[in-house]
N, C-alpha and C positions, 0 to 999 in steps of 0.2 A: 325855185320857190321864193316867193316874198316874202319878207321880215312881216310879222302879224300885224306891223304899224300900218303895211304898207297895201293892207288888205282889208276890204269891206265885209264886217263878221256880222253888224246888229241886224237883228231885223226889221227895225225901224228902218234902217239905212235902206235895205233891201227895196220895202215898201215903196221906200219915195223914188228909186231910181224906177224902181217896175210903172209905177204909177202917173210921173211927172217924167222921165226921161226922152232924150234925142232919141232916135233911134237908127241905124245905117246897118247894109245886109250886105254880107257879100256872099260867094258861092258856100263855102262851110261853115261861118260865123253871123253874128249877127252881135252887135256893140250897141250895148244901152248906157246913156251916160249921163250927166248932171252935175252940174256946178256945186260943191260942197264949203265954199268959205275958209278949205283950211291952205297953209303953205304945200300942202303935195298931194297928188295924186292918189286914189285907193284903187284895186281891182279886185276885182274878183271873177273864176273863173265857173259855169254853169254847163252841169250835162246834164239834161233830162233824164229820167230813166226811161220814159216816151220812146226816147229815139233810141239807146244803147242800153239792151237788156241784163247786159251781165257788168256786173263791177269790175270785175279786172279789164276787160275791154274799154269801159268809163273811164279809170282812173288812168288809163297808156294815155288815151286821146287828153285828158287831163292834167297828163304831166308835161305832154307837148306843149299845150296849151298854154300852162303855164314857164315853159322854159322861153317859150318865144318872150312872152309878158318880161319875164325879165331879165332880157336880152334888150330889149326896143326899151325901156322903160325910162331910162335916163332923154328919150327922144320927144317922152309924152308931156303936150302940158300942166302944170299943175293946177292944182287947184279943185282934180273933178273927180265924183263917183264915176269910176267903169264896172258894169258887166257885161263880158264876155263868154256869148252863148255859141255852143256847138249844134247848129241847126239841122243836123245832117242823120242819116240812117245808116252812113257807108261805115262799119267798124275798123277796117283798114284803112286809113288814109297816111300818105305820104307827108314826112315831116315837114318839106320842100314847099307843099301847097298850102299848109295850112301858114305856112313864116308869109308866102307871098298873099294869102287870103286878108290877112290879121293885117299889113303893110296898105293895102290898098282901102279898106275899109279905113284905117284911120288917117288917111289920104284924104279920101272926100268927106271925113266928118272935121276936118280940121283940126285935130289934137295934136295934131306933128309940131313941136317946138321951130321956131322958125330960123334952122341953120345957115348960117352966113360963112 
């Protein structure tokens, strides 16, 4: 889990990332993001209730979600609103795909810090 600094809580924030954000898909996730003006990065993580009916089921896939987030986190550019949505209907999924899902989306959205 991320420090509360490190997380998009307002709903205003919400608003502008849904409204004005990038947007990039990959097989499980789907990353909406937006440049926010400050020294670091926010995220925040989203499951419908659409797609995963029951909350303990929500909050597994939720925690994974969030453990990848901040694991990779020191890798992501700063400076931008992320939301990180779980697009999918499958309740089981594999920790393994969703690390490699989350990697490859922010791949092609360009957010990867550039490691030398």
């Amino acid at each position: 889990m991320l420090k509360k600094k490190l997380r998009v809580k307002k709903r205003n924030d919400f608003q502008n990332v849904f409204e004005n954000g990038f947007v990039f898909f990959g097989k499980y996730l789907r990353i909406k993001f937006i440049i926010n003006n400050l020294q670091y990065s926010r995220i925040s993580v989203v499951i419908p209730k659409k797609n995963i009916k029951f909350a303990n089921k929500r909050n597994r896939i939720k925690r994974q979600i969030g453990e990848i987030v901040r694991l990779e986190y020191n890798k992501i550019k700063s400076g931008y609103d992320i939301l990180v949505f779980y697009n999918n209907k499958e309740e089981k999924i594999k920790y393994d795909d969703l690390n490699h899902d989350f990697n490859f989306i922010l791949n092609n959205s360009k957010l990867l810090k550039n490691i030398e």
